[in-house]
KOLDREN-407655 format. One line per 8 residues: number of its first residue (from 1); their letters; for each residue x, y, z of C-alpha. Coordinates in nm, 4 decimals. Example, Ala and Ser with C-alpha at 12.3 -4.5 7.8 and 13.67 -1.06 7.14 Angstrom:
<recs>
1> as> 1.2300/-0.4500/0.7800 ~ 1.3670/-0.1060/0.7140 .
</recs>
This chain:
<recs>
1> xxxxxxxx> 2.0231/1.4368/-0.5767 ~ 2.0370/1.1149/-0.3866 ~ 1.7916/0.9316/-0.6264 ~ 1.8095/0.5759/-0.6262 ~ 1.8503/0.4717/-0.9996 ~ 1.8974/0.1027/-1.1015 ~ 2.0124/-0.0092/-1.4863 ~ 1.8371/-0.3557/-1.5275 .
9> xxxxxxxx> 1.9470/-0.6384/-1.7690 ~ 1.6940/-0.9363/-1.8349 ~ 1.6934/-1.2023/-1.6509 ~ 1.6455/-1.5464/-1.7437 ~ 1.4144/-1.6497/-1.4402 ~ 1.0871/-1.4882/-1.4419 ~ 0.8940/-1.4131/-1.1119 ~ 0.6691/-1.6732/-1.2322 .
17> xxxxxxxx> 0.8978/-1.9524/-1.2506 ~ 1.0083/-1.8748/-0.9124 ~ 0.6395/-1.8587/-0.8053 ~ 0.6370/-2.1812/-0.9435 ~ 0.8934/-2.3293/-0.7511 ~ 0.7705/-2.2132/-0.4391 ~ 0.4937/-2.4561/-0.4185 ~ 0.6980/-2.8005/-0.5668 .
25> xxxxxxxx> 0.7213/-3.0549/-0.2980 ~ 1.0676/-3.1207/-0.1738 ~ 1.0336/-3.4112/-0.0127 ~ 0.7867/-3.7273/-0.0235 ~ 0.5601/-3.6319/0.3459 ~ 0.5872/-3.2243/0.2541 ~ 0.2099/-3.0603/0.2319 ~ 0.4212/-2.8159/0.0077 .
33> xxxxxxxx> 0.1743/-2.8693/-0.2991 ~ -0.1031/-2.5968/-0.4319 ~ -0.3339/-2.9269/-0.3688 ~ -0.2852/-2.8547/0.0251 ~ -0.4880/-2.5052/-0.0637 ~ -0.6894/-2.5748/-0.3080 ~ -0.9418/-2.6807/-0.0308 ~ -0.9298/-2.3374/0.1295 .
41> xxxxxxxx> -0.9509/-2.1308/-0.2167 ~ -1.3415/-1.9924/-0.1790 ~ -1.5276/-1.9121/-0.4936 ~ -1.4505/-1.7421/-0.7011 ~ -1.6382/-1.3387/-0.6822 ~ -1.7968/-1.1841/-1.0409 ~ -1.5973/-0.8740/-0.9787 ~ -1.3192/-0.8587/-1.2905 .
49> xxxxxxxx> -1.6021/-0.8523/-1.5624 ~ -1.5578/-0.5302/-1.7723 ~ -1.8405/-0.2939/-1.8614 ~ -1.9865/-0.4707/-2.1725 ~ -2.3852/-0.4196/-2.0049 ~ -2.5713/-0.2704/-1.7207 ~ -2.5076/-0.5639/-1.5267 ~ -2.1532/-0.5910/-1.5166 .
57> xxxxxxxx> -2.0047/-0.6052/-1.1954 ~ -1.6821/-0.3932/-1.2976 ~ -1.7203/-0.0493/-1.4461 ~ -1.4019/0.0843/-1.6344 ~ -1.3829/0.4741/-1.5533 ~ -1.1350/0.6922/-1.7506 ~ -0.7770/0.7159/-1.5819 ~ -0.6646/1.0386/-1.5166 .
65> xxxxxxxx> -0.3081/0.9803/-1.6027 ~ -0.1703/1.2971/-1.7302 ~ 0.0854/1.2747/-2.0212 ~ 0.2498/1.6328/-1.9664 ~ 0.5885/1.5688/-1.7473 ~ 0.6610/1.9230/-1.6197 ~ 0.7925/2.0181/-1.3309 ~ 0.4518/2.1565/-1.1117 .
73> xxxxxxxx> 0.2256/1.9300/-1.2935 ~ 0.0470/1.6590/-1.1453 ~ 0.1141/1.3042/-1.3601 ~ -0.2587/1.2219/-1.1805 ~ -0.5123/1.3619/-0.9851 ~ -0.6575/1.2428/-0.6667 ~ -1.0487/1.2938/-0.5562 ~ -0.9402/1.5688/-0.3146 .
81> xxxxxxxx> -1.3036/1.6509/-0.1033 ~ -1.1181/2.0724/-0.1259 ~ -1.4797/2.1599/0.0461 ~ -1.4433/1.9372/0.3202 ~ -1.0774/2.0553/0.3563 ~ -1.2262/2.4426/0.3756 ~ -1.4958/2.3618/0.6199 ~ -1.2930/2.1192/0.8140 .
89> xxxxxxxx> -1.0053/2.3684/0.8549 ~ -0.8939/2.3529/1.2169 ~ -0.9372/1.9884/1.2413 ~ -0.7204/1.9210/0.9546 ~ -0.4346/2.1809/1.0628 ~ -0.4309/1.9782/1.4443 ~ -0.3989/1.6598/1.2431 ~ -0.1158/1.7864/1.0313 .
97> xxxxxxxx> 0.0728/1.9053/1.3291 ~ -0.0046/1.6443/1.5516 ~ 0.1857/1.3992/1.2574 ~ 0.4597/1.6594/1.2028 ~ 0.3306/1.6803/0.8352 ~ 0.4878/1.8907/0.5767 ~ 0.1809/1.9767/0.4257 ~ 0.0961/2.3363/0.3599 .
105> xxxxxxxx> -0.2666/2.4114/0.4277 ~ -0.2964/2.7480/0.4192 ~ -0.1987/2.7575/0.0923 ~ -0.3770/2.4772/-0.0084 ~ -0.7221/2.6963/0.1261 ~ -0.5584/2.9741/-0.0746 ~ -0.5419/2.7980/-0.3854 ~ -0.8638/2.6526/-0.3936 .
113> xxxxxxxx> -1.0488/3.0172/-0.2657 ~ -0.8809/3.1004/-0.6152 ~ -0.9878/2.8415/-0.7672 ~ -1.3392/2.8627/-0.7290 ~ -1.3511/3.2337/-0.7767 ~ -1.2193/3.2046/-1.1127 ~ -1.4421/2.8952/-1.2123 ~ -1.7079/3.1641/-1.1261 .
121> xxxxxxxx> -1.5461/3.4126/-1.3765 ~ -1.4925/3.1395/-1.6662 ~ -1.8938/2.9715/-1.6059 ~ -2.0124/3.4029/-1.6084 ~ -1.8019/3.4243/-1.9264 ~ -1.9004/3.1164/-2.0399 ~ -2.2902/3.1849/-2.0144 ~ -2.2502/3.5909/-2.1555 .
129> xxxxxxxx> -2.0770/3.3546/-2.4922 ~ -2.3902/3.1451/-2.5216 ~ -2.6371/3.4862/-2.4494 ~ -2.4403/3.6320/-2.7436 ~ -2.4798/3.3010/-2.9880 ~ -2.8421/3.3022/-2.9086 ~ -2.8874/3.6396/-3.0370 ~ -2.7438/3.5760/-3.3224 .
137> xxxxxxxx> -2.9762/3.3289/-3.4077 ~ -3.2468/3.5819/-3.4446 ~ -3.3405/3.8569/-3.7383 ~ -3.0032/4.1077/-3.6404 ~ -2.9294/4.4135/-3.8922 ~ -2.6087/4.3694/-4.0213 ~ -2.3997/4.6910/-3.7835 ~ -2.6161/4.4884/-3.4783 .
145> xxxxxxxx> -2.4655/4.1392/-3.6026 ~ -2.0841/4.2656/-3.6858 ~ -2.0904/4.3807/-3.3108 ~ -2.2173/4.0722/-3.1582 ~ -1.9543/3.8637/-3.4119 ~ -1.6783/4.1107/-3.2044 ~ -1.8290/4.0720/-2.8997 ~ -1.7988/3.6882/-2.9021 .
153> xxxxxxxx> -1.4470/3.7137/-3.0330 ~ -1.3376/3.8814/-2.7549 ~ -1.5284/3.6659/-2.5178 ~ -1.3717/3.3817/-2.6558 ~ -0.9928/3.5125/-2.5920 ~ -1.0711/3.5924/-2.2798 ~ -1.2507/3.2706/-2.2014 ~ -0.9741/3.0934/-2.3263 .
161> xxxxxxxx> -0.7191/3.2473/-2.1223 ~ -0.9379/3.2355/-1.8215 ~ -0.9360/2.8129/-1.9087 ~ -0.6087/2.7934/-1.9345 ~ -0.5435/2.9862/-1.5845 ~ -0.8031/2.6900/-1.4143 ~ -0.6326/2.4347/-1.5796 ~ -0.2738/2.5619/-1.4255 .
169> xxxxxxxx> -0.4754/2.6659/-1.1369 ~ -0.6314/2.3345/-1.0890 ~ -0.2885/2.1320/-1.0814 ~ -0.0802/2.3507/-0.8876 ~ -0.3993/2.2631/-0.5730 ~ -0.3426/1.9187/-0.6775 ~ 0.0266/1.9340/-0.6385 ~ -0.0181/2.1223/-0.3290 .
177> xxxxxxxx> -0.3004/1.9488/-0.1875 ~ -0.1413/1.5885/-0.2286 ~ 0.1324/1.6301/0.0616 ~ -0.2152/1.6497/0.3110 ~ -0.2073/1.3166/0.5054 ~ -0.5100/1.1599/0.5830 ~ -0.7198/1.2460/0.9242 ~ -0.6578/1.0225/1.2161 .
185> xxxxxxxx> -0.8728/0.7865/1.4009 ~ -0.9485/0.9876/1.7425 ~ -0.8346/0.6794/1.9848 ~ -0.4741/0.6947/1.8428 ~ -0.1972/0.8611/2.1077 ~ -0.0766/1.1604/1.9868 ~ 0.2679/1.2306/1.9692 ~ 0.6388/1.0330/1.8603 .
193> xxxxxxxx> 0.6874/0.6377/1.8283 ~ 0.7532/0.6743/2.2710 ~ 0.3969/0.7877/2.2641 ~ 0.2295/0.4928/2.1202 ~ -0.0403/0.2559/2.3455 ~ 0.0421/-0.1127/2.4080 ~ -0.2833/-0.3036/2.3191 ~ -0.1617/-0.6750/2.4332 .
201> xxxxxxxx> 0.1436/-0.8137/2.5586 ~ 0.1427/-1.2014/2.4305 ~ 0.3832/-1.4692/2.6187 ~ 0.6905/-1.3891/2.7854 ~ 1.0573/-1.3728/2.7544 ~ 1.2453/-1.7214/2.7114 ~ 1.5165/-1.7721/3.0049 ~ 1.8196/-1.9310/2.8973 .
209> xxxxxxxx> 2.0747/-2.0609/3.0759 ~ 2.3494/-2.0499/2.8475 ~ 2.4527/-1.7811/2.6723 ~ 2.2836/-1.6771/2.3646 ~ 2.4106/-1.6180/1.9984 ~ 2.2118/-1.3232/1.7889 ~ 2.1039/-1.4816/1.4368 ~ 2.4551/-1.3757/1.2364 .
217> xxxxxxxx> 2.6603/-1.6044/1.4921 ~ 2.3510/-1.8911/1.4557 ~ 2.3602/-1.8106/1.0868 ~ 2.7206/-1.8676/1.0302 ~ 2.8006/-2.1673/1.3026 ~ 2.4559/-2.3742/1.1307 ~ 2.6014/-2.2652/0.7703 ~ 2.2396/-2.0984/0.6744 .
225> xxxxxxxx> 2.3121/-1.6955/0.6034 ~ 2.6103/-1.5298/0.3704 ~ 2.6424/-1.1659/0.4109 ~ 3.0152/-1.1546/0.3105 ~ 2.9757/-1.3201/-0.0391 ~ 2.6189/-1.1177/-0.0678 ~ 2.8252/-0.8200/-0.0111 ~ 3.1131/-0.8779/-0.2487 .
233> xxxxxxxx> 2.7807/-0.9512/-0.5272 ~ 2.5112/-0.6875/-0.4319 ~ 2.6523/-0.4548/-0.1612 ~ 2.5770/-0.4256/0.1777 ~ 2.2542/-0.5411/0.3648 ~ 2.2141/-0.8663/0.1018 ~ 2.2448/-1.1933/0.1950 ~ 2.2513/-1.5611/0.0547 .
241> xxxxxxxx> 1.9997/-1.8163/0.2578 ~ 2.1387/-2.1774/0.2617 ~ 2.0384/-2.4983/0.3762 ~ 1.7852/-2.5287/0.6323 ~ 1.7527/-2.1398/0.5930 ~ 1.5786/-2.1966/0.2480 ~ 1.3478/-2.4447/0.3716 ~ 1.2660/-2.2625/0.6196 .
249> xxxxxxxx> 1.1588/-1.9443/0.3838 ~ 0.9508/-2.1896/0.1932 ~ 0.7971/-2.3065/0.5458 ~ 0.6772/-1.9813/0.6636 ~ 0.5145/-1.8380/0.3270 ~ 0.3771/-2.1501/0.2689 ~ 0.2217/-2.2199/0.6142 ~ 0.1199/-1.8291/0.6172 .
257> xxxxxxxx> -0.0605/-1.8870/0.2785 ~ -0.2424/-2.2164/0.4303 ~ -0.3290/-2.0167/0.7383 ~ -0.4553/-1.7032/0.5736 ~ -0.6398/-1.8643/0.2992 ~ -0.8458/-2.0405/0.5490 ~ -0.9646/-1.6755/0.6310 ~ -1.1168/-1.6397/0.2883 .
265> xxxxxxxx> -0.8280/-1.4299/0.1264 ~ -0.7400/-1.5102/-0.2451 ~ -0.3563/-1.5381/-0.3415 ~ -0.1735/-1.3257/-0.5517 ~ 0.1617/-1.3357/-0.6731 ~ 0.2359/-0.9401/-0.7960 ~ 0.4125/-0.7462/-1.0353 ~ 0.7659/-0.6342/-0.8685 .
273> xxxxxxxx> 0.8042/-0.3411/-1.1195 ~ 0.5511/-0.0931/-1.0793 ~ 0.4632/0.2679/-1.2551 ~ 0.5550/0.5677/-1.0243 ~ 0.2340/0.6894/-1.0141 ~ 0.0956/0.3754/-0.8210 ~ 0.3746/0.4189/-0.5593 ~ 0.2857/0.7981/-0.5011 .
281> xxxxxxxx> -0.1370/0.7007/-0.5612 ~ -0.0694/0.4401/-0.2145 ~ 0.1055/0.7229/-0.0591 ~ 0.4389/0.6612/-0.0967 ~ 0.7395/0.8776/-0.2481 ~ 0.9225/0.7282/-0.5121 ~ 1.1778/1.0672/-0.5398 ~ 1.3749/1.2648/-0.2883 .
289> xxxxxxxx> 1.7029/1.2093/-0.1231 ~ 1.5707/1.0153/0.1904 ~ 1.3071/0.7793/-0.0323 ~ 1.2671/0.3929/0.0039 ~ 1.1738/0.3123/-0.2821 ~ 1.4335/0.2130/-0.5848 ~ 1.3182/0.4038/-0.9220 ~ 1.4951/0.2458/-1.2272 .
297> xxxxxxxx> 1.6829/0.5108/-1.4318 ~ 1.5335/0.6262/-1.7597 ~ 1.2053/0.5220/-1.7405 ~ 0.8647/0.6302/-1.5015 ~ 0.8900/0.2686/-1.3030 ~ 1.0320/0.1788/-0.9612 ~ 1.0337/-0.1361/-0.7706 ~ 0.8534/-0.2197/-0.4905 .
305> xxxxxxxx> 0.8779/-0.2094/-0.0844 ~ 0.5538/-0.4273/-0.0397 ~ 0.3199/-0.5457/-0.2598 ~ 0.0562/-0.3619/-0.1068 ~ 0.1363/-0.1261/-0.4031 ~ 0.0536/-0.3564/-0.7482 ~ -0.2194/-0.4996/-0.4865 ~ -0.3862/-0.1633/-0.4753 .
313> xxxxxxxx> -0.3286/-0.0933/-0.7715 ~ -0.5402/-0.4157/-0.9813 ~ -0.8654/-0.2343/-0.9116 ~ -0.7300/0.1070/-1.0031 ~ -0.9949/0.3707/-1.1951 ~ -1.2914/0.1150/-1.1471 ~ -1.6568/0.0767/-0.9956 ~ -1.7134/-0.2039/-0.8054 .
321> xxxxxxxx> -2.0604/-0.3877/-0.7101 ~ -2.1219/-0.3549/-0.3368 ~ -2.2084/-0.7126/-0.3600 ~ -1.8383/-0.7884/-0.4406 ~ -1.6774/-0.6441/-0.1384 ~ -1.5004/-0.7108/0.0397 ~ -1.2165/-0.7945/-0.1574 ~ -0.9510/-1.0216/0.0611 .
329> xxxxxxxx> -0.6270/-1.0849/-0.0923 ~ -0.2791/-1.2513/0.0313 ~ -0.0131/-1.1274/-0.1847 ~ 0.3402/-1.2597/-0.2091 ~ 0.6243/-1.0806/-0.3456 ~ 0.9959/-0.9859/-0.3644 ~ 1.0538/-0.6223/-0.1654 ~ 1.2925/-0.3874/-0.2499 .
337> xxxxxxxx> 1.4178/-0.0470/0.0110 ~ 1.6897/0.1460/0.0082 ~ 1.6815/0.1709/0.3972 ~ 1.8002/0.5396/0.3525 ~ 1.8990/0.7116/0.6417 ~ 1.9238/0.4061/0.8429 ~ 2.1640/0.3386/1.1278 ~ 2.2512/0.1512/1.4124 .
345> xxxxxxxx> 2.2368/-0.2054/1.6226 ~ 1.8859/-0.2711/1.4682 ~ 2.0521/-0.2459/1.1326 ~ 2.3027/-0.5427/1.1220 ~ 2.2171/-0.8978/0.9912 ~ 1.8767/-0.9747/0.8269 ~ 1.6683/-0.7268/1.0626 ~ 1.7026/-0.4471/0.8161 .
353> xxxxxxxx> 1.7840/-0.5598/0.4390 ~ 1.7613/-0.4274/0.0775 ~ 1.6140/-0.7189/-0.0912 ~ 1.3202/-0.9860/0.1216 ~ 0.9877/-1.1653/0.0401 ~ 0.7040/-1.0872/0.2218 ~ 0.3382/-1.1964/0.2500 ~ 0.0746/-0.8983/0.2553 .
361> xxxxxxxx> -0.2652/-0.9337/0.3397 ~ -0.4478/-0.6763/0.1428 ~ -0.8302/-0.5631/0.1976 ~ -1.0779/-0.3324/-0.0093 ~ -1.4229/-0.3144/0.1646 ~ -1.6754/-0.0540/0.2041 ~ -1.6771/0.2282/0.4273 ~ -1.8551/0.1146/0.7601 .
369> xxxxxxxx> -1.6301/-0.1815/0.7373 ~ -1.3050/-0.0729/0.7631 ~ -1.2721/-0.0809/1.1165 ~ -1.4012/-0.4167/1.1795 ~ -1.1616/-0.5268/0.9285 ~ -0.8948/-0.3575/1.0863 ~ -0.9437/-0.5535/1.3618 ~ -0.9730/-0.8915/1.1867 .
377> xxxxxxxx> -0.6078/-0.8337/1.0214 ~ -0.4602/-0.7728/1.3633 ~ -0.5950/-1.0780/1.5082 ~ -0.4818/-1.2589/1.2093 ~ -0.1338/-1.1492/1.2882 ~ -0.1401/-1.1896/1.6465 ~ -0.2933/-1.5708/1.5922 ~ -0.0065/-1.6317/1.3861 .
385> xxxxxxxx> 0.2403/-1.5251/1.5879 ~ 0.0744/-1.6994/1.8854 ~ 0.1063/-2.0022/1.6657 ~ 0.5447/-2.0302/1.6778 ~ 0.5380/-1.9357/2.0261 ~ 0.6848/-1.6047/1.9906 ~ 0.6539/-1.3076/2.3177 ~ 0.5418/-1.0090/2.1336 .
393> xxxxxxxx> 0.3219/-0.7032/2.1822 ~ 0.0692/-0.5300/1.9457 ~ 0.1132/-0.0930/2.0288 ~ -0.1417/0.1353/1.8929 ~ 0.0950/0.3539/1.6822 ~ 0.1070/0.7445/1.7945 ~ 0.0016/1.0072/1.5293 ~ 0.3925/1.1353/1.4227 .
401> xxxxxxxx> 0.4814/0.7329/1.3453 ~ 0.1588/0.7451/1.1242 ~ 0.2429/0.7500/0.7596 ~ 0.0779/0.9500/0.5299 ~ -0.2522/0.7105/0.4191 ~ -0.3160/0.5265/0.7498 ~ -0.5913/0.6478/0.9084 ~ -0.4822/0.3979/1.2122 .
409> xxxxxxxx> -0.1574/0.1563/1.2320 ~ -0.1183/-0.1334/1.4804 ~ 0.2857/-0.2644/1.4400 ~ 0.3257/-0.6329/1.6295 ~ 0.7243/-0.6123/1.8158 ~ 0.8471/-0.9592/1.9021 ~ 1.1244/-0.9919/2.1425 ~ 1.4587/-1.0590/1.9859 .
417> xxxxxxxx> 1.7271/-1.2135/2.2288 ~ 2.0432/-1.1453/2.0641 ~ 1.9076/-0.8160/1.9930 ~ 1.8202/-0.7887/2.3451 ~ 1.4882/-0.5968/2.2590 ~ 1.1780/-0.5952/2.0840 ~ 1.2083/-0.5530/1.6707 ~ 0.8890/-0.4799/1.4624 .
425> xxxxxxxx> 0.7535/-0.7995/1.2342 ~ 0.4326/-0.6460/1.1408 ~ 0.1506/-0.3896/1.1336 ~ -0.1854/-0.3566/1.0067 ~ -0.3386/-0.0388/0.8858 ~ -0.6709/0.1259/0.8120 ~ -0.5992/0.3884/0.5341 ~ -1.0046/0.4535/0.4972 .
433> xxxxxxxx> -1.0153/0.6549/0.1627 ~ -0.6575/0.7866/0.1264 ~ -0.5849/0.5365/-0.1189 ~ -0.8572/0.4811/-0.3389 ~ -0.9320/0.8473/-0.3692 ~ -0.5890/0.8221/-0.5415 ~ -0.6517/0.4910/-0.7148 ~ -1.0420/0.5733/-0.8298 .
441> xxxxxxxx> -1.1503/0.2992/-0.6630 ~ -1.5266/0.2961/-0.6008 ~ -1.8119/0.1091/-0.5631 ~ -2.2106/0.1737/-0.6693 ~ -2.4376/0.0554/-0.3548 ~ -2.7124/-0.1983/-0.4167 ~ -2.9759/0.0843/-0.3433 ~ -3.3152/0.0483/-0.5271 .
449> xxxxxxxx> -3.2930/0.2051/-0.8411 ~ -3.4772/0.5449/-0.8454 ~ -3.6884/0.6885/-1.1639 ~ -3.7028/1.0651/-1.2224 ~ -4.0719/1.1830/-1.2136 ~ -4.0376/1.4569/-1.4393 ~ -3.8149/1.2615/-1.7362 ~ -3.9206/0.8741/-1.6717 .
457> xxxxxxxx> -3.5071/0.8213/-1.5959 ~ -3.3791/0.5159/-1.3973 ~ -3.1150/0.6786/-1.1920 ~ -2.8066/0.4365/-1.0689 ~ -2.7008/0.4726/-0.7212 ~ -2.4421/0.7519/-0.6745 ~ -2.0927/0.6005/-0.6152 ~ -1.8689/0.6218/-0.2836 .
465> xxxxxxxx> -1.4957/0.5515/-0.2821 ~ -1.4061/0.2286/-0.0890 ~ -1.1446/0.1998/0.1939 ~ -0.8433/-0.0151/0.1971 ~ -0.6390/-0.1669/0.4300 ~ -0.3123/-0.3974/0.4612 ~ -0.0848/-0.5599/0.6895 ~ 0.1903/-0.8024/0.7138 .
473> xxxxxxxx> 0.1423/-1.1502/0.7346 ~ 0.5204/-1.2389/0.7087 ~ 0.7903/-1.0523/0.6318 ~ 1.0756/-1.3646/0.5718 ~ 1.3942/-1.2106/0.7542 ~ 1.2646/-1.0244/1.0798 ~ 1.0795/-1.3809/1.0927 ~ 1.4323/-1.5329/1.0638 .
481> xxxxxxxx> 1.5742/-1.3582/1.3680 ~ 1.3185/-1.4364/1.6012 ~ 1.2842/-1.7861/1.5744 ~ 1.6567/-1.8527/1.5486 ~ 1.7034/-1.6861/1.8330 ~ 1.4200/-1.7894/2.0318 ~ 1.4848/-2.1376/1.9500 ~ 1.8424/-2.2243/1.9747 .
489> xxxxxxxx> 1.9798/-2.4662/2.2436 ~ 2.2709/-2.4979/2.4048 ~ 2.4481/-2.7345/2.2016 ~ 2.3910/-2.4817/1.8844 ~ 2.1025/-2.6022/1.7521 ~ 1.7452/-2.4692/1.6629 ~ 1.4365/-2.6494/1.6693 ~ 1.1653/-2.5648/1.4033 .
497> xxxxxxxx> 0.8508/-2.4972/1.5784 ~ 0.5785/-2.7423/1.5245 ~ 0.3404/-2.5975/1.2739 ~ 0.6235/-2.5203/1.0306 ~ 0.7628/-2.9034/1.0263 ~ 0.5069/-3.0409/0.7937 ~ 0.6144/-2.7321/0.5421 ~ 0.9746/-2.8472/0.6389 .
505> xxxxxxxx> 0.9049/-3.2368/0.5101 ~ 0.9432/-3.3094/0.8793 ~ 1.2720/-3.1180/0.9852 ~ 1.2182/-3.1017/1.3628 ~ 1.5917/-2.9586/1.3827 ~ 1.8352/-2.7468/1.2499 ~ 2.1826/-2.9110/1.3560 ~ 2.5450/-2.8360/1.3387 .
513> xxx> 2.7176/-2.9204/1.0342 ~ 2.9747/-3.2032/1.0336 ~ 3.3319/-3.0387/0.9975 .
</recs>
């Protein structure tokens, strides 16, 4: 079946302990302490408070977690807007096509036509049941009551079979409807990856004028990256970092925290084992033969590619407060893909791996925000970037490179000399809805509460589903290759760029080793 199964054994370091670690101060002038962020942490939003009164800012709302496991059966159900679907029919079969989507629609319109036509039979049935109870209620002679009693017999085995076609009904649309990817934002090119729109072209190529090592030649001459002792361990595509290499791990998430932080976002360190439901809820597949996602054997868990997953997942079948939002976080975390069906120069060294850390910026906001936001995570990227002098370009991805949830997806390519081409270190995208329809995230507007005239009731606000959206801040060895490429002299060396020195306890250079 091609499923990637993994048999775990407990391990003595926790992720917390190495969270831990990642933050102790190597050397005397470092700014590697949480101290250096405490400055930028801002206060602290009344969002996690469970429903104990009217007031509280979180609302727990039932999951919808299914415990049947058959084959057919949906394990959860997503807010699925069917009508919208129905009346929206031609737009939504372009947009399918358009992102050379699996997804069946005409049988999705089939099943739901069906649907509704037999909720219509079981509410009729439903309503001739009560008619009969109520007459029953009255003065009856006894032949008159013995054939309403059979009457509602036989209504009730017929309603009951008529329920339990809905509620097979029901999930087969939901198992159907599910594969539907999410509508696309109207500026985005349609067509392949060759199709996507350059936004901005930042800096230019680096002329050398000796000739250049890629980052496995740099890696092994300046003793920092082991792929042969990785692969004897773990396999192919693992690596050991040593040295400078480590450091210079620590430098980048660290500085990225710093930098992010600054922007208001709260850190997170995640989970790194996850349910399979909250990979397939963010729109990912945890099953199939060409998945990227590792699911451990015997159990319903899998571990995860980014932590945009647990991140979306810590506000999962909740109401929020409007006043909350937005929610800004900067998660770091161990990622985990099986790089299935992968192939080619762009695979070798540390530009495609099983096993990296990653920092993922992570957003929840409400609906007219999303695309302002959108734009505030690229420009966080791109400032980044800008920051260690790298020559990159931001492309406005084309609708068939568009995963399932993202309504929109900007990907950042930095030029890589040894690869002799551009490689992708980020993107950012707007999945509007897709997610949190999944998730059951919403939030109740801070509308003025409104009192029925006819029964003196204070009604709340109606609730709307919030949007989400995530993008890479760093992702530790694409990161790698570009500035050990970009930065190596001629004598073998590579010099740390300047904002990552201070996170380095002053390391300006990374030198040959004495022999």
């Amino acid at each position: 079946m091609g499923l990637h199964t993994l048999r775990l054994a407990t391990v003595p370091m926790t992720f917390s302990t190495f969270s831990s670690r990642l933050f102790l101060k190597p050397f005397p002038n470092t700014l590697l302490t949480l101290g250096l962020f405490s400055r930028h942490v801002q206060p602290r939003k009344h969002f996690l408070v469970r429903a104990f009164s009217a007031s509280a800012a979180v609302q727990d709302i039932p999951a919808t977690q299914a415990s049947d496991s058959s084959a057919g059966k949906p394990q959860w159900k997503a807010a699925i807007d069917f009508k919208w679907i129905r009346d929206n029919k031609e737009a939504v079969e372009i947009n399918i096509n358009n992102r050379n989507s699996n997804a069946n629609l005409e049988s999705v319109l089939e099943l739901y036509e069906n649907m509704v036509n037999l909720q219509k039979e079981v509410e009729g049935l439903r309503e001739e049941r009560n008619n009969v109870a109520k007459k029953m209620k009255g003065k009856l002679e006894p032949s008159e009551r013995e054939r309403l009693v059979e009457e509602g017999k036989t209504l009730k085995e017929s309603l009951g079979t008529l329920e339990e076609d809905l509620v097979k009904l029901r999930d087969e649309l939901q198992h159907v409807a599910q594969s539907i990817p999410n509508m696309t934002h109207p500026d985005v090119p349609i067509g392949g990856e060759d199709s996507s729109a350059i936004r901005k072209e930042v800096g230019s190529r680096r002329e050398f004028s000796f000739p250049i090592k890629d980052h496995l030649q740099l890696g092994k001459d300046l003793d920092l990256i082991d792929f042969d002792s990785a692969s004897e361990v773990s396999g192919s595509k693992f690596f050991y970092l040593k040295n400078e290499a480590v450091l210079l791990e620590m430098a980048l998430l660290n500085w990225t925290l710093s930098e992010v932080m600054k922007k208001g976002f709260t850190p997170l360190t995640t989970p790194e084992i996850v349910r399979s439901s909250i990979v397939e809820k963010c729109g990912f597949q945890p099953r199939g033969d060409n998945t990227q996602v590792y699911s451990i054997e015997g159990t319903e868990q899998c571990l995860i590619g980014t932590a945009e997953i647990p991140v979306g997942g810590i506000h999962m079948d909740s109401i929020l407060l409007e006043s909350a939002l937005p929610l800004k976080y900067i998660a770091f975390s161990h990622c985990f893909r099986t790089e299935a069906g992968a192939a080619g120069a762009a695979t070798k060294g540390l530009y495609r791996v099983h096993q990296f850390s990653k920092a993922e910026m992570f957003i929840i906001c409400r609906p007219e925000e999303s695309e302002s936001f959108h734009g505030e995570l690229i420009q966080i990227e791109e400032d980044l970037f800008t920051s260690l002098g790298l020559h990159f370009k931001t492309l406005d991805m084309a609708t068939a490179d568009l995963g399932a949830p993202a309504y929109r997806k900007f990907d950042i390519e930095a030029w890589m000399p040894g690869l002799g081409k551009f490689g992708e270190i980020s993107s950012a995208s707007n999945c509007t809805d897709y997610q949190s329809r999944r998730l059951g995230i919403r939030y109740r507007p801070s509308e003025p509460l409104q009192t029925s005239p006819k029964k003196g009731k204070t009604n709340l606000p109606a609730t709307k589903f919030v949007h989400t959206l995530n993008a890479t801040a760093c992702a530790i060895p694409r990161m790698m290759v570009c500035l050990l490429e970009n930065y190596q002299q001629e004598d073998g060396s590579v010099v740390i760029p300047e904002p990552l020195r201070p996170f380095m306890g002053g390391i300006e250079l990374i030198k040959p080793k004495l022999r």
